[in-house]
MARNU-559984 format. One record per residue: x, y, z of N, C-alpha, C in turn. Coordinates in pm, whole numbers, plus 50000, padded with zeros to 5 digits. Atoms other than C-alpha are relative to their C-alpha. Layout:
% MARNU-559984
XYZXYZXYZ
...
This chain:
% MARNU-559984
499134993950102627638490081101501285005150066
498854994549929631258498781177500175015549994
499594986649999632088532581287501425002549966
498574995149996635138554181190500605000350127
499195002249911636218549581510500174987150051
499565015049981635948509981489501324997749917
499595004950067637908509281213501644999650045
498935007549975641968493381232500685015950031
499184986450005644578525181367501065001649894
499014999650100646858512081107499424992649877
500835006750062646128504580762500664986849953
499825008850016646188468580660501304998249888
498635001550095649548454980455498974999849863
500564997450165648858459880091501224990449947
498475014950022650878425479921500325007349844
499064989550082653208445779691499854987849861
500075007350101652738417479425498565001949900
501374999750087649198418279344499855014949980
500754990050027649218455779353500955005349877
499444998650123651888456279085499734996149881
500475004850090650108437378877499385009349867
500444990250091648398465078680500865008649950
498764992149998651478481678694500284994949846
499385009450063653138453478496499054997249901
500944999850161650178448878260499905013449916
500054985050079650238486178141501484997749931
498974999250056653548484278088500574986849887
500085008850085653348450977897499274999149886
500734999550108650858461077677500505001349860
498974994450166651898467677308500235014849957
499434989150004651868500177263500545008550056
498874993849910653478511177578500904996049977
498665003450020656268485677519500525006549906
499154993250146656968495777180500375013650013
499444984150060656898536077244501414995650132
498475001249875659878519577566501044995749899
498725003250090661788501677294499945007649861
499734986850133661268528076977500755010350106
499944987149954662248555277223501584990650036
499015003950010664958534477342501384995249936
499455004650086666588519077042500335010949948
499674986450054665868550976862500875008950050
499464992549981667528575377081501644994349962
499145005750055670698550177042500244997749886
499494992850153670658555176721500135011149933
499554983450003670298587976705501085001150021
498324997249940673988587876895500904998549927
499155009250047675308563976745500055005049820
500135000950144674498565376338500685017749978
499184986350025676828598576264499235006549897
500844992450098675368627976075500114997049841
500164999050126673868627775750500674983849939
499755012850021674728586475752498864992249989
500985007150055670888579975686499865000049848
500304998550148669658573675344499685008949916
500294986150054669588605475163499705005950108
500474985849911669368625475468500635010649982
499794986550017671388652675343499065005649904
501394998050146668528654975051499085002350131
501554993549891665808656775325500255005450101
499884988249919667808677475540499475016949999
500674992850082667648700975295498945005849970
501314997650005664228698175188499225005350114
500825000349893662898696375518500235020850041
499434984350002665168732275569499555006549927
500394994550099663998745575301498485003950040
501014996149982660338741675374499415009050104
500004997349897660918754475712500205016750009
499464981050001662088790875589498925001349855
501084994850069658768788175344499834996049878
498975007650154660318769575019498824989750013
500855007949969656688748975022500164991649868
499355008050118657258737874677501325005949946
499204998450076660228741574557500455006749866
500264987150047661218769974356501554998749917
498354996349993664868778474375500894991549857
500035007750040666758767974145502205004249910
498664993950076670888768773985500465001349865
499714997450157672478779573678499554988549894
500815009450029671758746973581498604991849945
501665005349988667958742473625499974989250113
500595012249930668278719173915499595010650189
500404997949889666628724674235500645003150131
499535002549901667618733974568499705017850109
500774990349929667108760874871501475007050080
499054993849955669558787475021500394992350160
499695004249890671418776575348500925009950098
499374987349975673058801975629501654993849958
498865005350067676658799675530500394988850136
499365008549893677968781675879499334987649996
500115007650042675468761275821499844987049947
499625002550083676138751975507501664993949978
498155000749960679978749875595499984982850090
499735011349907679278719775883499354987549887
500585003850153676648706475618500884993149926
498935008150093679548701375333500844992650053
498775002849951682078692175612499724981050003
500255016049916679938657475743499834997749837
500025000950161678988654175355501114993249963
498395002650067682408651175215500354984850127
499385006849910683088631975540499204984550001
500525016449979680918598275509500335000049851
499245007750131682458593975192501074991050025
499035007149977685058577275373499824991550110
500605011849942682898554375529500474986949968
499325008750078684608518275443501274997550004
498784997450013687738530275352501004992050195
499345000349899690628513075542500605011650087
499314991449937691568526275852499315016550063
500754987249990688588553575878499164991950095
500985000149889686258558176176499845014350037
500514990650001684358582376280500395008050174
499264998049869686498583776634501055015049935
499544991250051688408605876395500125012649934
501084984650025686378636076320500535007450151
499694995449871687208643376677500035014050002
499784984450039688518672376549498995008649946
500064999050046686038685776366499185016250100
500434986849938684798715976665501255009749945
498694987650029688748727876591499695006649882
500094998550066688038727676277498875013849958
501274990550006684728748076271500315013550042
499564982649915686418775076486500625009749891
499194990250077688598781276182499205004849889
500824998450139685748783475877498925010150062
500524984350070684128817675796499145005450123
500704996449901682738841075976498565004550022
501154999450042679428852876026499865010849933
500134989250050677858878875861499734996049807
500205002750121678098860475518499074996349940
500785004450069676118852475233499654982949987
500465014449981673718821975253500434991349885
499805005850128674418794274988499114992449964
501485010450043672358776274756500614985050006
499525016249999672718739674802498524989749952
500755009150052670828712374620499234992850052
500774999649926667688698374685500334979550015
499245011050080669328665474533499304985650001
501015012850056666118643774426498475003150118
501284995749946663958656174745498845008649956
500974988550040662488683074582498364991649966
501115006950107660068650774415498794997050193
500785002149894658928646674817498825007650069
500764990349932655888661874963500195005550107
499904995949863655488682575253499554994450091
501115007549921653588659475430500764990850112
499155013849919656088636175542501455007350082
498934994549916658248664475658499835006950123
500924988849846655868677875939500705001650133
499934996149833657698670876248501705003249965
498544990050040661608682076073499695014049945
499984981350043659968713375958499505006550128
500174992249926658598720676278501375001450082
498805000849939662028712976419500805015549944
499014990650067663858731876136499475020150002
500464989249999661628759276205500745011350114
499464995549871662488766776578501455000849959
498474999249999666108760576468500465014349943
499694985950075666028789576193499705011250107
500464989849880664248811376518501304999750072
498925000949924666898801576722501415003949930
499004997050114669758805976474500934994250025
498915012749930671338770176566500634996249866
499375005150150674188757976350499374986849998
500315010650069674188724376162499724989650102
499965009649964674698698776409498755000650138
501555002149937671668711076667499054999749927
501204997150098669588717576402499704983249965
500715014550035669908677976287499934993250108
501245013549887669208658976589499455008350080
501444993049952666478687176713499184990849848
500795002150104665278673176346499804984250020
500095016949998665938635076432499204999750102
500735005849919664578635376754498985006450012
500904998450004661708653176654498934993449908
499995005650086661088630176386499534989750051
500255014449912661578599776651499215002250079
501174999649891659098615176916498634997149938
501245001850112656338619576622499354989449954
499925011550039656878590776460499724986350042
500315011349909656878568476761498685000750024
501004998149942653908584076868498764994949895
500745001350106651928580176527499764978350006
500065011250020653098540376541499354995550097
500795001149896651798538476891498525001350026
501474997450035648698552976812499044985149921
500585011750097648218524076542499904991650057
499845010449920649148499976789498714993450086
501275004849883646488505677039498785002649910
500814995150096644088517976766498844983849963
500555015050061643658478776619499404987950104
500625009649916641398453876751500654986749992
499415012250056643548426776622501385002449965
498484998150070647178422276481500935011450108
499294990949973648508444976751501884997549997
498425003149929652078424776851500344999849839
499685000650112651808420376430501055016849953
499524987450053651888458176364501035005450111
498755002149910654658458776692501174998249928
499035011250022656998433476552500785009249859
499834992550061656648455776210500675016849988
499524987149955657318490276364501084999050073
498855002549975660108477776514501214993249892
498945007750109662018460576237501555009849983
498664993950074665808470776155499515016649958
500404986050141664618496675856499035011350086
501264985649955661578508876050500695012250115
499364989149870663378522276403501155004249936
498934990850062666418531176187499165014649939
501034993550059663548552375962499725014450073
500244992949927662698569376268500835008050058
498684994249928666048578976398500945008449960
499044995250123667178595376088499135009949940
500584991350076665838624075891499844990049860
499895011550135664238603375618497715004350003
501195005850042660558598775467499394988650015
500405014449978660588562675508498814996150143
500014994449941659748573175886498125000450006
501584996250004656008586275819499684992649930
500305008850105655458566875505499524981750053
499985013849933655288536075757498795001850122
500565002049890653988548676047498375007549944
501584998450081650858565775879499014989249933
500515011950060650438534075672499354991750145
500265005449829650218518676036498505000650046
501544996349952647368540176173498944994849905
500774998550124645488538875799499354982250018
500465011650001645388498375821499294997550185
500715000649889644668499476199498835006150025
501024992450002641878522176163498854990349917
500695009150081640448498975897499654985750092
500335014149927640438468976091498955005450148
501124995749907638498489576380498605002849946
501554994450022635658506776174499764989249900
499775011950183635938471375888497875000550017
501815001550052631318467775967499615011350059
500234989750013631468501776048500305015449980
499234988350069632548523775781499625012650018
500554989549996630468552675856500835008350151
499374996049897632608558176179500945005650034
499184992150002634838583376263500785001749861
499264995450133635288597375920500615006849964
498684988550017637408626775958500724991750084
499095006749948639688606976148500684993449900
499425005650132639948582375844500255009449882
499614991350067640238613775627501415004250028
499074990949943642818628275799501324992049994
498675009750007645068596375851500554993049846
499635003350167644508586475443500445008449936
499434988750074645308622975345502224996350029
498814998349960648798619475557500574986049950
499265011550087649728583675427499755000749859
499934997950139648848589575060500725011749975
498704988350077651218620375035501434996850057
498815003249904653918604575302501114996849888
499314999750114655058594974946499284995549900
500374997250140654058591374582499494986849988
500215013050033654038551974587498304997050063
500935003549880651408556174904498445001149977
501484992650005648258566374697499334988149934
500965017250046647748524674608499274998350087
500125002449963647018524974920497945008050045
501774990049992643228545074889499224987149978
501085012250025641668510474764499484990550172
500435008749865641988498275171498225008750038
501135001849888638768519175221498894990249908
500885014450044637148489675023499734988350109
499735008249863637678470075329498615002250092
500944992149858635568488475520497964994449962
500644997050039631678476975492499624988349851
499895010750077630518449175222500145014449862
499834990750096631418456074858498905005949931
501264994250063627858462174707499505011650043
500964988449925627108488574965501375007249910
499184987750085630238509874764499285010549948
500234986450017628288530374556499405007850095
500484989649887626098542874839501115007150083
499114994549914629108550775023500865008849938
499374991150091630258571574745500565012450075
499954988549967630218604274916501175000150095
499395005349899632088591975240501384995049956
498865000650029634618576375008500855008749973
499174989650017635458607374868500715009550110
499884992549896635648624375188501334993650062
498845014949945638228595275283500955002849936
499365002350088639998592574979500465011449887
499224984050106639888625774796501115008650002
498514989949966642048650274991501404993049916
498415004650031645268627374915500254996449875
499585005050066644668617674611500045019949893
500264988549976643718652174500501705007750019
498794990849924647068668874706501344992349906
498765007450086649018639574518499865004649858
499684995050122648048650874178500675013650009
499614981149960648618689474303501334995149986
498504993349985652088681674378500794992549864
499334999850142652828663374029500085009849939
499864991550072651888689573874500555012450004
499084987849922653478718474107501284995749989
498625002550027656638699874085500405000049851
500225006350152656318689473725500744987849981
499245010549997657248656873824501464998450015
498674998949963660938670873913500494985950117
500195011849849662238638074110502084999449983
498684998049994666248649674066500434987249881
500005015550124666728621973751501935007249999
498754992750039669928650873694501084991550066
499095006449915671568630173984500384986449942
499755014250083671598596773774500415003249909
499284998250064672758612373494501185003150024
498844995649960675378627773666501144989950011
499215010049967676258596073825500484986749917
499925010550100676038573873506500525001549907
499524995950136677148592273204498855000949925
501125002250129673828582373004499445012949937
500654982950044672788608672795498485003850049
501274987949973669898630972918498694997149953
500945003550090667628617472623499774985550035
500005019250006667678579972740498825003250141
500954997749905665448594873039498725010549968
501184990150079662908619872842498884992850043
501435007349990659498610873031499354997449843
501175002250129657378617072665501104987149928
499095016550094660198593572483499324987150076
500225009549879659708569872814498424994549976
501845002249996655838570472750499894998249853
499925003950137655928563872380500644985149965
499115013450003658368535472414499084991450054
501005010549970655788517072678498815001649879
501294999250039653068523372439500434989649855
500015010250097654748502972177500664990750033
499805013949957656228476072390499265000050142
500624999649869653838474072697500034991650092
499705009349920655208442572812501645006050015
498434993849972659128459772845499575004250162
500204998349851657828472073204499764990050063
500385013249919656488442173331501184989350000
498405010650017659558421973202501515007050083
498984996049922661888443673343500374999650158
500095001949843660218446273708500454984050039
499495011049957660658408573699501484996649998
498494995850014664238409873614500605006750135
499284996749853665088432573906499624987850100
500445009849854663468406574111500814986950019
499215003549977666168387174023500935003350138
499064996449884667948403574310498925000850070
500965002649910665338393574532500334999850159
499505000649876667668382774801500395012950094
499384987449915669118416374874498665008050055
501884992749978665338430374843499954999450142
501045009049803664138410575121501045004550113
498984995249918667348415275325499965013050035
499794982249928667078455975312498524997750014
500354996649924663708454375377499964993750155
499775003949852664498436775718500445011950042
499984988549995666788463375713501804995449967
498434996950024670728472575531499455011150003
499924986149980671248504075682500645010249914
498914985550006672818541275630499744998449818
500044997950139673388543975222500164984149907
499585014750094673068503675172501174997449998
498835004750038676278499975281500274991350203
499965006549922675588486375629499044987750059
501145015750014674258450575716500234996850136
499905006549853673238435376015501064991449933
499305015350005674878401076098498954991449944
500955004950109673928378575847499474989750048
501315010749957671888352176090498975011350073
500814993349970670108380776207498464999449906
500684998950049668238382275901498344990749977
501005012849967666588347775886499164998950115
500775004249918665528346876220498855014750028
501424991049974663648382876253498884997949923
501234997350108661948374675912499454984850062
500805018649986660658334876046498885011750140
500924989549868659688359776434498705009549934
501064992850041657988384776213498834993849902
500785007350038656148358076031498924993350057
500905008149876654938339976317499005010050038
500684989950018653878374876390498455004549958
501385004050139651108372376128499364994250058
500855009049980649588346476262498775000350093
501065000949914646498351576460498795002849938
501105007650021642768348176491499355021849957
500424986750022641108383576317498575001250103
501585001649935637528373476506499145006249901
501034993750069635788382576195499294988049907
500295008750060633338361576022500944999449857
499305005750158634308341275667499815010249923
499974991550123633148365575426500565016650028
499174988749954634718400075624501654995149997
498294999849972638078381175656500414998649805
499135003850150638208372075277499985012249898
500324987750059637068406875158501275005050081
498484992849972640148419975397500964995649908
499345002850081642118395975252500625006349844
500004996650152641218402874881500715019049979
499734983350010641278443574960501555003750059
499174994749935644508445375170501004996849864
499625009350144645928419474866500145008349950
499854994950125645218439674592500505019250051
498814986749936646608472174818501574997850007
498515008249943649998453574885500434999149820
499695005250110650148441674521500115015749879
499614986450063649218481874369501295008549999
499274990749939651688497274607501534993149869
498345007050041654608470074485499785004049833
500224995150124653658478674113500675012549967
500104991549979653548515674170501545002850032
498584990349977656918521274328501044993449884
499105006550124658318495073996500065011549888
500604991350069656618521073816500645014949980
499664989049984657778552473934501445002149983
498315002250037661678542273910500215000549860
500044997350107660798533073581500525009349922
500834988450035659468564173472501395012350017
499234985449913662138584573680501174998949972
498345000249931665848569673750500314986549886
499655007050058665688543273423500065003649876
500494997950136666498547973082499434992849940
500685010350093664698534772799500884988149999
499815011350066664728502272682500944991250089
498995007049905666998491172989499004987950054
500445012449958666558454373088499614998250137
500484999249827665908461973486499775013250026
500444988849950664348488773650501695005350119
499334993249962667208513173817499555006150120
499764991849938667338525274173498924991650114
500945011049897664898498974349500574997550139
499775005749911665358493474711498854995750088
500485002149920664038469874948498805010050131
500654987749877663228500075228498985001849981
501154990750015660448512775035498814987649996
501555009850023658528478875053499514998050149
500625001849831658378480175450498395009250011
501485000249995654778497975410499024990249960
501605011450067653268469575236499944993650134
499915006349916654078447275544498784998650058
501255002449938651118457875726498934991849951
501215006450016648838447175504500104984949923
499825011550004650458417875407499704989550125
500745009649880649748406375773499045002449983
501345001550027645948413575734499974990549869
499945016850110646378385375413499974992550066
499525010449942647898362875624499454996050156
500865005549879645728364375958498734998149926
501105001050026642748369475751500094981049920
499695013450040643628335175556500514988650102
499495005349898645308319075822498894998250095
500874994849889642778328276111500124988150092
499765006949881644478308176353501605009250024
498654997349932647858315276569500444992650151
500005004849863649218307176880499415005250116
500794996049876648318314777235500695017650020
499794984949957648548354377331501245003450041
498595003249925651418346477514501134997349921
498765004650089653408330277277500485012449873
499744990050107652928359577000500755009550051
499254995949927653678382277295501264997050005
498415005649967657018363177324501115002149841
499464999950135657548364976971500695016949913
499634984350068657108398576874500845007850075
499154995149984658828410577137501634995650020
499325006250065661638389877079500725006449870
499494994250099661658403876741500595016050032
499704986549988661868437676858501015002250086
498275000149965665068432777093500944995649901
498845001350094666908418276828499955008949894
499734989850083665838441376590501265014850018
499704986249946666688471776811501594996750012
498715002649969669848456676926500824997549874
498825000150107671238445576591500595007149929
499154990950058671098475676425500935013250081
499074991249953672658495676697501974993150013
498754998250063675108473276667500905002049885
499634996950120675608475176286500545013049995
499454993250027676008507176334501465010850041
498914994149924678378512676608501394991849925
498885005150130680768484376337500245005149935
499804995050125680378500876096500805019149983
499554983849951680788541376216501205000050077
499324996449870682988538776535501384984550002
């Protein structure tokens, strides 16, 4: 046997290739890459995309502010009757300043090189000591708290701290993007299957913009994420980590209002005959959110800011009366269904924002961008689930008729909310809000499919998609802003 004093005085070369190897596979994996290029892309957009230039983020600035100084439902309210939550005046002051100021987004001859000024400016507006102002909640108020968890813990520390406007929103963005990433990451490594799928997805245009921005869209995605990845882990054994699946269906069924189609995935789980036995378990799954989602209809009273479409339309007041609205379907019950098809006339733009048209729908990638992420994120789809015939066609059928509720549901709720009667298209529809179905549109399409290419090649694909994603919209937005 060799003794410690046989052994070599120096230790043997170590070949720097093979010992990187593990290196290089950790870091190739999918959910490390993705939290390197979400964290990456994201923070560049954070920089780049100028305040309050996401999609209603001065509405969920707001809100999020609001909840953060205790405003849990929404209360407050102006001469008016419309909603909204006090702000300190300074502020409130930087607040109106960027406000007013992406209005002239477009406009010849404007860039946002030209704000430059806008510290001089600040030096000269009010001093402290003043009275807070109320400012509008302006349609957020209809959002839960659920989806504002990591800007209220932001906006929280900010109110402690007593930071004006412009730390307060990117402490709120990039607490938003750390969360967020982390939640999609989770889903990533979570799934036994579809990982470079649900990759390719969490990276898209819309999604890492989502993340980078004070927005809902944001959780509403990345919760959906975990919720279907979780499903595809426990699919022949539903009895398995059930507060876990509680916990992740509570937070995607309130992430937003559309998100509570999505309770039929725990059908997935488990053949369908065993259902009623699993009664108890479902509820345990499926109750909290649906449950917390009626709570907040009825705590809000369905307030979803409609005042803002009137404002912006002229239509009288009465052309949006929910009970009118619900009387009218009851004597034409095909007028909804005819109408959703009608918007779908504008199908093209659909599909296009959800790839992703940024900021207020007024910024577009480059228009071969579009084609080729959506063919990458297709290919995407394609792989082998490893589940026998009758588990892949029960995913199928269950993810299906989740994908197909959700798209109903948000036709539904526009309806209901931001359309008047008897109007020939539903009002206020965008693309963005269909990037949650995605996921489970890939569980359709591997479960049916149940072939793909080699590991390698999807690898190549998805991430592929996710540099051009990341890269196009930072540049969209540095065209478009700067």
């Amino acid at each position: 046997m060799t003794t410690f004093q046989e052994l070599p005085a120096s230790r043997p070369a170590v070949p720097t290739l093979g010992a990187s190897r593990p290196v290089r596979a950790r870091l190739a994996s999918p959910p490390i890459l993705f939290v390197i290029l979400s964290l990456l892309f994201g923070v560049g957009l954070l920089v780049v995309n100028p305040p309050l230039r996401g999609p209603d983020e001065a509405a969920h600035f707001v809100r999020a502010y609001g909840i953060a100084g205790g405003e849990l439902v929404p209360d407050g309210r102006d001469a008016e009757g419309r909603k909204g939550t006090l702000l300190p005046a300074r502020v409130h002051d930087d607040f109106e300043f960027f406000e007013s100021v992406r209005y002239n987004v477009g406009k010849p001859g404007f860039s946002y090189r030209t704000v430059i000024d806008y510290r001089r400016q600040a030096e000269v507006r009010g001093e402290d000591g003043r009275a807070p102002v109320f400012t509008l909640y302006e349609g957020a108020e209809s959002y839960p708290p659920f989806s504002y968890l990591p800007y209220v813990a932001a906006g929280f520390v900010a109110r402690l701290l007593g930071l004006d406007f412009l730390p307060t929103l990117y402490l709120m963005r990039l607490t938003g993007l750390l969360a967020m990433t982390a939640a999609a990451a989770y889903a990533i490594a979570l799934a036994p299957r579809l990982q470079w799928a649900l990759f390719a997805i969490a990276m898209l245009p819309a999604a890492v913009y989502s993340r980078a921005v004070i927005s809902a869209d944001g959780a509403a995605l990345s919760f959906t994420l975990v919720v279907v990845a979780l499903g595809l882990r426990t699919i022949h054994a539903p009895a398995q980590r059930l507060a876990e699946q509680a916990l992740w269906m509570t937070l995607a069924t309130t992430a937003k209002l559309a998100n509570v189609a999505f309770v039929v995935l725990e059908a997935m789980r488990g053949r369908l005959a065993e259902l009623p036995r699993r009664a108890g378990a479902l509820a345990l799954v499926t109750g909290p959110g649906i449950a917390l989602t009626l709570w907040w209809v009825v705590a809000t009273a369905g307030d979803v800011g409609t005042w803002r479409v009137i404002a912006g339309t002229g239509v009288p007041a009465d052309r949006f009366d929910l009970s009118a609205k619900l009387a009218f379907m009851l004597e034409n019950p095909l007028h909804f269904f005819a109408a959703m098809v009608s918007t779908l006339d504008n199908w093209r733009e659909l599909s296009r924002s959800v790839i992703g048209i940024l900021g207020w729908g007024d910024t577009h990638l480059q228009g071969w961008v579009y084609p080729v992420v959506a063919v990458l994120l297709g290919a995407s789809f394609l792989t082998r689930l490893e589940l026998d015939r009758a588990t892949r066609l029960r995913a199928a059928a269950v993810a299906g008729l989740g994908a197909l509720g959700y798209f109903v549901v948000v036709f539904l709720i526009f309806y209901l909310t931001w359309t008047p009667i008897a109007e020939p298209k539903i009002w206020g529809v965008q693309g963005r809000y269909f990037v949650p179905m995605l996921p489970l549109l890939a569980v359709v399409v591997a479960a049916l499919a149940d072939r793909g290419p080699r590991a390698a090649t999807s690898a190549t694909l998805a991430i592929a998609s996710a540099v051009l994603s990341g890269s196009a919209a930072l540049e969209a937005n540095w065209r478009m802003h700067w």
